[in-house]
C-alpha positions as CSV (number, residue, x, y, z in Angstrom):
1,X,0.0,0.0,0.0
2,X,1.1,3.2,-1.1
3,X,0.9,6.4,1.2
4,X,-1.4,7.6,-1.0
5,X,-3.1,4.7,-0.5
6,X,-3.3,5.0,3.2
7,X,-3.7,8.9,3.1
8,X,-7.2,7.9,1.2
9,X,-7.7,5.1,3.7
10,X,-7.3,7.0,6.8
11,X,-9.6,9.9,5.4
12,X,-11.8,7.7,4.8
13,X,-12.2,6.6,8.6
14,X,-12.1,10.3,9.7
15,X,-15.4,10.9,7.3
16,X,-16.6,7.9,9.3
17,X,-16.2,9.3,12.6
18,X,-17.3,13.0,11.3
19,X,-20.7,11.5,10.0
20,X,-21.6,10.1,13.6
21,X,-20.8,13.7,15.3
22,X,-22.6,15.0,12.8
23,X,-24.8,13.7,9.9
24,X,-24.5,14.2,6.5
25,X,-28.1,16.0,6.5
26,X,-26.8,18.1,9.0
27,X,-23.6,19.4,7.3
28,X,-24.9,19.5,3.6
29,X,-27.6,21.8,5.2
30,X,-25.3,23.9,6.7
31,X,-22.4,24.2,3.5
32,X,-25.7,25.0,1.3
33,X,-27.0,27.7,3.6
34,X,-23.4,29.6,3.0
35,X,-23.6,29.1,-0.6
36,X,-24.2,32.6,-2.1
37,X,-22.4,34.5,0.5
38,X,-18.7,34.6,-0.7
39,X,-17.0,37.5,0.4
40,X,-15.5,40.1,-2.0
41,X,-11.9,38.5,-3.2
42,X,-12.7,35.4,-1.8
43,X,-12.9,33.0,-5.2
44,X,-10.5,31.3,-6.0
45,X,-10.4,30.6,-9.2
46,X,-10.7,34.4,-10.4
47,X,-7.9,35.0,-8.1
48,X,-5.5,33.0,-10.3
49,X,-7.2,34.5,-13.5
50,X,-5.0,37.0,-14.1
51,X,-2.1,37.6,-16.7
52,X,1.1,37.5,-14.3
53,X,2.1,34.5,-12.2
54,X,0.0,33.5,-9.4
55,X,1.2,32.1,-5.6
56,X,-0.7,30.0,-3.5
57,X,1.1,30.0,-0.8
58,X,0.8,26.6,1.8
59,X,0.8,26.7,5.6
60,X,1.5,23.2,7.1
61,X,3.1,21.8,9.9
62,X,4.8,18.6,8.5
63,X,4.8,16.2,5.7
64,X,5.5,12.4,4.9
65,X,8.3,12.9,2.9
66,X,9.8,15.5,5.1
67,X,8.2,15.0,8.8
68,X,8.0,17.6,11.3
69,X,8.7,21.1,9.1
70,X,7.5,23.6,11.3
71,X,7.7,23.0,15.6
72,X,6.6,26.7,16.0
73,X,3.5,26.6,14.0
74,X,2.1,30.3,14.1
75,X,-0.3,29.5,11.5
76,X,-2.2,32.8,11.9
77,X,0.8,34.5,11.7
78,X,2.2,32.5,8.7
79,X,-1.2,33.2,6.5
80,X,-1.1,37.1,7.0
81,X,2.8,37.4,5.8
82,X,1.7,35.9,3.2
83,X,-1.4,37.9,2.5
84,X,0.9,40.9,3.3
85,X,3.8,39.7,0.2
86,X,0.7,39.4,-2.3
87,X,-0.1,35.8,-1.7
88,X,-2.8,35.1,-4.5
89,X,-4.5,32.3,-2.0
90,X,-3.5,30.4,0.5
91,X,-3.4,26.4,0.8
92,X,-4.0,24.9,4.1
93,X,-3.3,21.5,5.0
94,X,-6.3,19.6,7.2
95,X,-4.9,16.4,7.3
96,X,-3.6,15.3,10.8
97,X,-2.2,12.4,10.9
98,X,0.8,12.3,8.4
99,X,0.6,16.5,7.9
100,X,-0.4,17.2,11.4
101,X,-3.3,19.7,10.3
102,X,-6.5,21.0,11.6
103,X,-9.7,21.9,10.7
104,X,-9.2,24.4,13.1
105,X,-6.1,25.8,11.2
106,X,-8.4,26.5,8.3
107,X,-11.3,28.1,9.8
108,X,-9.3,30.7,11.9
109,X,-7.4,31.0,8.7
110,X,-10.7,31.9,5.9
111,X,-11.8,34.1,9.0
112,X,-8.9,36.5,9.5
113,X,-7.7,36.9,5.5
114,X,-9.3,39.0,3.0
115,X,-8.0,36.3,0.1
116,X,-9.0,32.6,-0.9
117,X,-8.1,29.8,0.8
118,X,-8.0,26.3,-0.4
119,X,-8.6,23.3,1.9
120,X,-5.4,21.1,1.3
121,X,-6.7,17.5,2.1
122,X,-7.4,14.3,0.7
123,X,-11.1,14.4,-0.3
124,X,-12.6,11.2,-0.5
125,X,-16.4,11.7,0.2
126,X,-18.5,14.5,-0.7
127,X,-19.1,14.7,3.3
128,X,-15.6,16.5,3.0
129,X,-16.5,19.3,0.5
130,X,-19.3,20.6,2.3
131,X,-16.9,20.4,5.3
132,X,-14.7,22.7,3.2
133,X,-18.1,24.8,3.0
134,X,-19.0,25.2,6.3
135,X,-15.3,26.0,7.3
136,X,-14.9,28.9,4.8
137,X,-12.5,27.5,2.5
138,X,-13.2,29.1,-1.2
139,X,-11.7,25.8,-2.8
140,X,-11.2,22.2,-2.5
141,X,-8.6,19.5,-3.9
142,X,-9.4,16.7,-6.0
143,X,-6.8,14.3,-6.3
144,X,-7.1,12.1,-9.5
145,X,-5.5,9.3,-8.4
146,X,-7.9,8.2,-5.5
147,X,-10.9,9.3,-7.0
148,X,-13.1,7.0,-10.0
149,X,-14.5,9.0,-12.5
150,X,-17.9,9.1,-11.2
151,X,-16.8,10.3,-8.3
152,X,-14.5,12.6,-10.0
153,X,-17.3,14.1,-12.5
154,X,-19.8,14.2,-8.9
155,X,-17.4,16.1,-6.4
156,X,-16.6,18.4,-9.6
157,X,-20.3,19.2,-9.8
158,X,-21.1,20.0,-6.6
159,X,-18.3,22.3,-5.8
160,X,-19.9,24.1,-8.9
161,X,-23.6,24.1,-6.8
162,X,-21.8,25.4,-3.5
163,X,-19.7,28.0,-5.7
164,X,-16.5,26.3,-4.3
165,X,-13.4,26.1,-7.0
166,X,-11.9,22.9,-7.1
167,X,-8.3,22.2,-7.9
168,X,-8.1,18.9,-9.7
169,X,-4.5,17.4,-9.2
170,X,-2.9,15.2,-11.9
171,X,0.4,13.4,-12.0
172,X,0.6,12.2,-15.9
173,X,-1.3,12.3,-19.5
174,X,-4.1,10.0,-18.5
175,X,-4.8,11.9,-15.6
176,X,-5.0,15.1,-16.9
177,X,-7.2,13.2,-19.8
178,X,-9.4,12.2,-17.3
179,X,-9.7,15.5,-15.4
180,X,-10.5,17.9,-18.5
181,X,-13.1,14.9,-19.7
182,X,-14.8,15.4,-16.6
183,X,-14.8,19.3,-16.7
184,X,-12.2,20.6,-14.6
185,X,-11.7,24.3,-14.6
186,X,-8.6,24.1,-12.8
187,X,-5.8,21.4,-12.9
188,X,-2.4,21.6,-10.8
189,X,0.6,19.3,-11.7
190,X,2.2,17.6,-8.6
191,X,5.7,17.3,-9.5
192,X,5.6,14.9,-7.0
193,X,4.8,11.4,-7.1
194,X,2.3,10.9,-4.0
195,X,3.0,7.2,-4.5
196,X,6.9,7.1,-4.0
197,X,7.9,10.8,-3.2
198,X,10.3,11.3,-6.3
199,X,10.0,14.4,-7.4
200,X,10.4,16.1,-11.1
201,X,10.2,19.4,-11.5
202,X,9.5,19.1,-15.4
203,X,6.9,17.3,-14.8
204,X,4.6,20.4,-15.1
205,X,6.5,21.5,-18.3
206,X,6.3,18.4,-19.7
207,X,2.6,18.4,-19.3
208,X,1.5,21.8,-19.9
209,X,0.7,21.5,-23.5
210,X,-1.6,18.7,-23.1
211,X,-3.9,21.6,-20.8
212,X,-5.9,23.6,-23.2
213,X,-5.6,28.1,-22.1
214,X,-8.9,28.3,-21.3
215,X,-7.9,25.8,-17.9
216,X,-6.1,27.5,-15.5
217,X,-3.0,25.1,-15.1
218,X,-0.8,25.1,-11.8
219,X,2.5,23.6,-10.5
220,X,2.7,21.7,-7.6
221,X,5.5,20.7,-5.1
222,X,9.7,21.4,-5.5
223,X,9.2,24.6,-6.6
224,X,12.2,26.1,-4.5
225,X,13.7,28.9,-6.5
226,X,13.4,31.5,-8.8
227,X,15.0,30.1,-11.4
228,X,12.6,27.1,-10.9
229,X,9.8,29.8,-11.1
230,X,10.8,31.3,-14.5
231,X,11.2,27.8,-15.7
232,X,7.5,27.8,-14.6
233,X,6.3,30.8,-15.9
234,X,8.1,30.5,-19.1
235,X,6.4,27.1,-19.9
236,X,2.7,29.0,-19.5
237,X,2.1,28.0,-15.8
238,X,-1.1,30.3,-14.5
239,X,0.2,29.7,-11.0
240,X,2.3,27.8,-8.3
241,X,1.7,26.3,-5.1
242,X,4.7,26.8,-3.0
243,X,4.6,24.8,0.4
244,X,8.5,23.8,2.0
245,X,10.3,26.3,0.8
246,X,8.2,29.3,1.8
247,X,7.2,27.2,5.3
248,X,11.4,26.6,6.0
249,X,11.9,30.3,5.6
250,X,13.0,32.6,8.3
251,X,11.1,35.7,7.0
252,X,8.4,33.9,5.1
253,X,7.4,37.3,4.2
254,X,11.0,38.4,2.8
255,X,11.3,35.3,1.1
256,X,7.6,35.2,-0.8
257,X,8.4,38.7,-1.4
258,X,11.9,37.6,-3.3
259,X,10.6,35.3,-5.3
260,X,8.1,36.8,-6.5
261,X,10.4,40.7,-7.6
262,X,12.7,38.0,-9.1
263,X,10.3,37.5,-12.0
């Protein structure tokens, strides 16, 4: 079994144990009774619309591949420096067992910044995406790999009926097949592999012709420098989600700041 494999697994027991706190009833009621009140600069999708290079900047605590990143984990703090270097959106990780995140994290997060934030988790139940909802995230992430497409094409559509973006993640061809056959608006490129933690940073280049302009098409994971950014920008990237680099940096303000005047 894979980590991805287990990641999926384990979610799958914490929607379990979510559903008997609260039904699905419950929380579908709740998500759909916040739909149509999205805050001004709050979508994400329009927030990586524009021409120049977007950042989505990550806060999270620890990894798989990396372990513990971050002891002091001021995540309020970390999610306003970024808002403050012109941070397009913000990715938070809720998963907290191998990424040590919260649910909490995210909510106190949507609540104190005036831009999007996407909840970074491994969705495996539409129980999650109205979660997202009722937390305030302004997007979700789809992960191709551990979703069917039925599934795929479903979670697509109702993050369209709760006016929640979704970022649909791909690793290779088929996937990104798959993802644009089932009407994904936005598709990121992990560079890397979820199933063995190699990493390629051209895997995005590589790809990004097989993603039509009108689909806004982002770069996951190992983007560490600017150099790695031009790279980026100069293969038509829309955006990049920056997570260990930015979360390993002194001045995470300074350093978003850098990268981004380096362009």
């Amino acid at each position: 079994m894979t980590i991805l494999d287990q990641l999926a697994e384990y979610a799958m027991e914490r929607v379990k144990i979510a559903k008997e706190k609260m039904p699905l009833s419950e929380v579908r009621a709740q998500a759909e009774a916040l739909t149509g009140t999205e805050a001004e600069g709050k979508n994400f999708q329009k927030a990586l619309s524009g021409d120049a290079l977007s950042f989505i900047c990550e806060c999270k605590k620890a990894s798989p591949s990396k372990g513990l990143i971050a002891p002091d984990f001021d995540y309020l703090g970390i999610a306003k420096a970024y808002e403050e270097a012109g941070a397009n959106a913000i990715s938070v990780l809720t998963e907290p067992k191998w990424f040590l995140g919260s649910d909490a994290y995210l909510k106190e997060i949507a609540a104190e910044v005036k831009i999007p934030v996407i909840r970074k988790d491994f969705t495996v139940d539409e129980y999650m995406i109205y979660e997202a909802k009722t937390l305030g995230a302004s997007a979700v992430l789809l992960i191709c790999s551990i979703l069917d497409d039925a599934r795929l094409k479903d979670y697509l559509s109702l993050c369209r009926e709760l006016k929640l973006s979704a970022l649909t993640e791909a690793h290779d061809l088929n996937e990104i097949e798959r993802a644009l056959n089932e009407g994904a608006e936005i598709i990121g490129v992990n560079n890397r592999n979820l199933k063995d933690f190699t990493v390629d940073p051209s895997n995005t280049v590589k790809l990004r012709n097989y993603v039509p302009d009108n689909v806004i098409f982002v770069a996951e994971s190992g983007v560490k420098t600017a150099e790695d950014i031009r790279m980026l920008k100069d293969a038509g990237v829309n955006a990049v989600l920056i997570g260990e680099t930015l979360m390993r940096a002194e001045d995470k303000k300074e350093k978003l700041t850098e990268l981004k005047s380096l362009l």
